[in-house]
C-alpha positions, -999 to 999 in steps of 0.1 A, spaced: -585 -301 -632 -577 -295 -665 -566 -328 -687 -556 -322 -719 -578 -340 -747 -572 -379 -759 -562 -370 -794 -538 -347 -781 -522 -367 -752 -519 -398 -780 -498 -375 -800 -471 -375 -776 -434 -397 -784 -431 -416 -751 -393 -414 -762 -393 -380 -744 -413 -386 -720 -389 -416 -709 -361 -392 -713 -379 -368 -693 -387 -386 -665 -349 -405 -661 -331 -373 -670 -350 -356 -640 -343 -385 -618 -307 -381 -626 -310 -341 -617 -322 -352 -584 -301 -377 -576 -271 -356 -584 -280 -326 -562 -284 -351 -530 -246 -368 -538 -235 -328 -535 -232 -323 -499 -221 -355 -487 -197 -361 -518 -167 -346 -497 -144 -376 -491 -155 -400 -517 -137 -398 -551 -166 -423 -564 -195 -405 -553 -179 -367 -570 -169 -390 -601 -205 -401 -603 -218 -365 -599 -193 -350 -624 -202 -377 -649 -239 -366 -645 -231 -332 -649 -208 -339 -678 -243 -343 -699 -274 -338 -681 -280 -300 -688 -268 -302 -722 -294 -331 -728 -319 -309 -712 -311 -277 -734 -310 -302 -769 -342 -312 -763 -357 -279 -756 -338 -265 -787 -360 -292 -808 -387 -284 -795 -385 -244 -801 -380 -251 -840 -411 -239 -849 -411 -208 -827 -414 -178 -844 -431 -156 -820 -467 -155 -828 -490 -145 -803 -500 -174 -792 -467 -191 -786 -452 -158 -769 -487 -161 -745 -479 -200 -737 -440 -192 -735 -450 -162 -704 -477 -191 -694 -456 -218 -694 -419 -206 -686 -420 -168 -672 -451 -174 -645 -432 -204 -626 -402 -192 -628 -415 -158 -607 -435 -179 -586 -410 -201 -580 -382 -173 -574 -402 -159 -546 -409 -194 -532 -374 -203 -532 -362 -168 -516 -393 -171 -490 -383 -208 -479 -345 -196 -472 -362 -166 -451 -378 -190 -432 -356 -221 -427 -325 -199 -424 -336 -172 -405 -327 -145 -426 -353 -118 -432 -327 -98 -453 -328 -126 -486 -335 -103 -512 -362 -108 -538 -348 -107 -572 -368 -106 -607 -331 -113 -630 -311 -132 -602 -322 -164 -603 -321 -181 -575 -310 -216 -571 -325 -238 -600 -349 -216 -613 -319 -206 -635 -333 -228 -663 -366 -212 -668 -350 -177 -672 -324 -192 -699 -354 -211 -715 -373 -182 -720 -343 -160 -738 -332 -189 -755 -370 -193 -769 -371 -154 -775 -341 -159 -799 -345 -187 -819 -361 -167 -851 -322 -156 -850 -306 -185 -850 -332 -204 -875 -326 -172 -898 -282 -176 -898 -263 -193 -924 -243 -206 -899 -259 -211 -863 -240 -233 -846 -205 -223 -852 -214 -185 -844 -234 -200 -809 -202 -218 -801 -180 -187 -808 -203 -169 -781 -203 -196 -758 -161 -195 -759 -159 -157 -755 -178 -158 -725 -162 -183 -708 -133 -159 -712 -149 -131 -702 -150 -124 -664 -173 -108 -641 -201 -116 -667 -235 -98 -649 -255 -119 -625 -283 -107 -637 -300 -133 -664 -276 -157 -652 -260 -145 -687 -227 -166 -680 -247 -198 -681 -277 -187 -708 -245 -182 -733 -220 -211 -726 -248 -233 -726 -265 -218 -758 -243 -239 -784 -268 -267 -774 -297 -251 -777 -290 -239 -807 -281 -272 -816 -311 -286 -807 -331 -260 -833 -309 -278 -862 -317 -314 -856 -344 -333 -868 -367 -363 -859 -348 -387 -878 -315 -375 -857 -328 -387 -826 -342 -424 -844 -307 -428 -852 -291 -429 -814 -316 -453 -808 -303 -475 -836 -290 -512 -824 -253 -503 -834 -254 -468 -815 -269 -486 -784 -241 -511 -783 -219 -487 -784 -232 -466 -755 -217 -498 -735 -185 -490 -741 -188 -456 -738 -209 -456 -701 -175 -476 -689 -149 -457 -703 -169 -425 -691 -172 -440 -647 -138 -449 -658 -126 -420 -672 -142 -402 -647 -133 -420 -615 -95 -414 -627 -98 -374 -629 -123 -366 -604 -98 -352 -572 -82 -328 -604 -106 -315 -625 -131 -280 -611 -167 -283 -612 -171 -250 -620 -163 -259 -656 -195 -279 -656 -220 -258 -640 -204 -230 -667 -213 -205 -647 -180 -187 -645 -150 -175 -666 -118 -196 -669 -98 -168 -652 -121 -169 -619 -116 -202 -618 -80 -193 -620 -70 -206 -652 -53 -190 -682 -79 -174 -703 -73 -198 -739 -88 -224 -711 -126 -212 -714 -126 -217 -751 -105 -249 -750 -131 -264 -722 -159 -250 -743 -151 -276 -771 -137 -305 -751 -165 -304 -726 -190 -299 -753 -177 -330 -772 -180 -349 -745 -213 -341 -735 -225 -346 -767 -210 -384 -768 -225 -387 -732 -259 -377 -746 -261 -401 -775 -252 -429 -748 -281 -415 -723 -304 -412 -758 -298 -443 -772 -308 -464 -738 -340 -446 -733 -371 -465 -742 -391 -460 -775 -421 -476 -762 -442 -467 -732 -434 -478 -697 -443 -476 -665 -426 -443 -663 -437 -428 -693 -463 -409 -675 -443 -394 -649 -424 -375 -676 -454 -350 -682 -445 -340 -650 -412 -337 -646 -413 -295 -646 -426 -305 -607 -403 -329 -604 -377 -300 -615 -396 -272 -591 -402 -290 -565 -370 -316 -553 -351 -282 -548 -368 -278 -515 -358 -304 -501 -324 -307 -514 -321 -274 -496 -329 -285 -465 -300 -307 -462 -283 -272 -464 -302 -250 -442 -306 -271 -413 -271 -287 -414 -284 -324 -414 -250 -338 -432 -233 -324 -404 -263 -336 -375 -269 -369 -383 -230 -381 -398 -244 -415 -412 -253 -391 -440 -220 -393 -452 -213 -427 -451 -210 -452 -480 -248 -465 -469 -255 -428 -465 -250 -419 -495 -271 -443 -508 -296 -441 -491 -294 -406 -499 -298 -415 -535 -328 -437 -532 -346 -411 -512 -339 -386 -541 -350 -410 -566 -380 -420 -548 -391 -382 -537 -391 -369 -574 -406 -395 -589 -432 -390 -566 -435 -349 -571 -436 -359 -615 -472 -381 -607 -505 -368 -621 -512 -357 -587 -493 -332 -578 -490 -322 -615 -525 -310 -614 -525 -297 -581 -497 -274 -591 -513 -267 -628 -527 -233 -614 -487 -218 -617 -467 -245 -641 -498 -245 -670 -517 -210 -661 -544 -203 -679 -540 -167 -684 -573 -152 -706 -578 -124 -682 -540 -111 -692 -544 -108 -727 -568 -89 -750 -597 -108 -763 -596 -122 -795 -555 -131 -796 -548 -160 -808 -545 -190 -785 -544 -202 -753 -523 -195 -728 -518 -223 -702 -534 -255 -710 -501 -261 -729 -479 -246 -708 -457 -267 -687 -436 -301 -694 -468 -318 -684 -494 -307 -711 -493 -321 -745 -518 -297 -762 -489 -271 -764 -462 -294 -777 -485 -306 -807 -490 -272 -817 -453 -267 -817 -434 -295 -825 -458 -317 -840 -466 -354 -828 -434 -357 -811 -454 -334 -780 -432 -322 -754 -405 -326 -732 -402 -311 -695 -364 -305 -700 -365 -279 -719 -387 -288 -747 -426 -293 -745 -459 -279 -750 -456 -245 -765 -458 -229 -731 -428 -247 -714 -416 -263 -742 -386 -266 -718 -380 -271 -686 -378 -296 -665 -355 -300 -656 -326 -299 -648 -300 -281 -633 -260 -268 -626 -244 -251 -599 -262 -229 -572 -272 -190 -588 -284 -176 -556 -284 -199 -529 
């Protein structure tokens, strides 16, 4: 299988492939405490606080690395490569494995309703389309977050596109587009890491105290603040208060990740199948009713045991393994779609996992799977929110 050359792999920041590979971890993790959170306050504070940041972080990262997108040919071929092929392949997979383990022949295929997690992709790639835009405003962030506010005022936003979450959650990609290496080596500066201390506690604390009152729905941002029955100056409130907080949160979760390589490090190249991948079996929890079959599930041992087995299952889908035995539809190589003599390649860069692509694009920082990486995928990975199509 194809391994992308030494000079290129050295070029990648083991920063973001640490923050890859524990941000993925924590995606995981988080979609196993959801069916068995019912009933413990500590185990829906723990998932709210994870979901309080871990998109956002995800959709930062893959804003820096789309900063030097300008849609050339060869970065629109390694965007389709790297972002547009899995996330068909991965729709149809998703929609065939409910037909199967639920029995239901009439799941319909859709091209612009994602389905479960492949949400991400879909955003990725219109986020990636627009950044010329946003690099070419005066003011890019403010207008994002203006968008972002009117839409979570806006009901009955399309399903198609997912549109509801591509524009509450644009704010951070577009933020992601403004920042700058130097941004990210300051969270990991000694007084922002101390800091994060405080911060982690008050946040479980924090937390822990508003977890039986506050909606999820505002964190997945996949709905208005009317249909989640709210008075409609909510959306745009929530847009800046959740915002702010995710933003603190992601500075924390930044400025504990490791600069230097670990044990992990490696694993983060392959956190797009990490990402793909856990989905299936989180929905199996779901289709064949096993919280409700086997009740230890639920349990305080349960649910940690649930949370092992997540940790353990995705860090096993993100090893060099199964990242090049699923390179044929992450990282396609896709010659015999393009006409000859177009600049570039179109796969070898593709997914969270290559590094050639991320080079090209972002320079020796390479790649990250959440949303950020080689030219092709320069973003995905991971992560994930509420249910699309389920």
């Amino acid at each position: 299988m194809f391994q992308p050359p030494q000079e290129k792999q050295s070029q990648r920041d083991p920063f973001f492939d640490n923050a890859k590979y524990l941000a993925i971890v924590l995606v995981a993790v988080g979609h196993a405490w959801e069916p068995v959170m019912e009933g413990s306050r500590a185990t829906r504070a723990l998932y709210m606080l994870v979901y309080a940041f871990h998109m956002p972080a995800f959709v930062i990262i893959s804003g820096y690395f789309s900063r030097s997108f300008a849609g050339r040919p060869e970065q629109l071929r390694r965007l389709v490569g790297g972002v547009l092929v899995p996330y068909l392949a991965f729709e149809v997979a998703y929609t065939l494995y409910r037909r199967w383990a639920e029995d239901a022949p009439q799941q319909a295929f859709s091209l612009t309703d994602p389905f479960y997690l492949t949400w991400f992709l879909l955003a990725l790639f219109v986020w990636r389309l627009s950044a010329p835009l946003w690099r070419a405003l005066r003011y890019p962030l403010p207008v994002a977050v203006t968008v972002a506010a009117l839409a979570s005022l806006t009901p009955r936003i399309a399903a198609d596109l997912d549109l509801q979450r591509v524009l509450q959650f644009l704010p951070f990609f577009v933020l992601g587009l403004s920042l700058r290496e130097e941004h990210f080596r300051m969270v990991r500066a000694r007084a922002v890491r101390l800091a994060a201390v405080p911060v982690a506690v008050a946040a479980v604390v924090g937390a822990y105290a508003v977890a039986p009152h506050v909606r999820m729905g505002w964190f997945y941002r996949n709905t208005s603040a009317q249909e989640l029955e709210y008075a409609w100056w909510a959306g745009p409130l929530a847009t800046v208060v959740l915002g702010a907080v995710a933003l603190v949160l992601t500075a924390a979760f930044l400025a504990w990740v490791p600069s230097r390589r670990t044990w992990f490090t490696v694993l983060g190249a392959g956190s797009i199948c990490g990402y793909l991948l856990h989905g299936f079996a989180v929905k199996a929890l779901q289709y064949w009713n096993l919280v409700d079959a086997y009740a230890v599930l639920a349990t305080p041992a349960g649910r940690v045991g649930l949370t092992v087995a997540a940790a353990v299952a995705v860090t096993l889908m993100c090893t060099p393994p199964v990242r090049r035995a699923l390179r044929w539809v992450t990282e396609p190589r896709l010659e015999w779609a393009f006409r000859r003599g177009a600049p570039g390649g179109a796969g070898a860069s593709g997914a969270p996992g290559g590094a050639s692509g991320a080079a090209a694009e972002a320079g020796p920082s390479a790649e990250t799977g959440a949303g950020a990486g080689d030219g092709a995928a320069e973003g995905r990975a991971v992560p994930v929110g509420a249910v699309s199509r389920s």
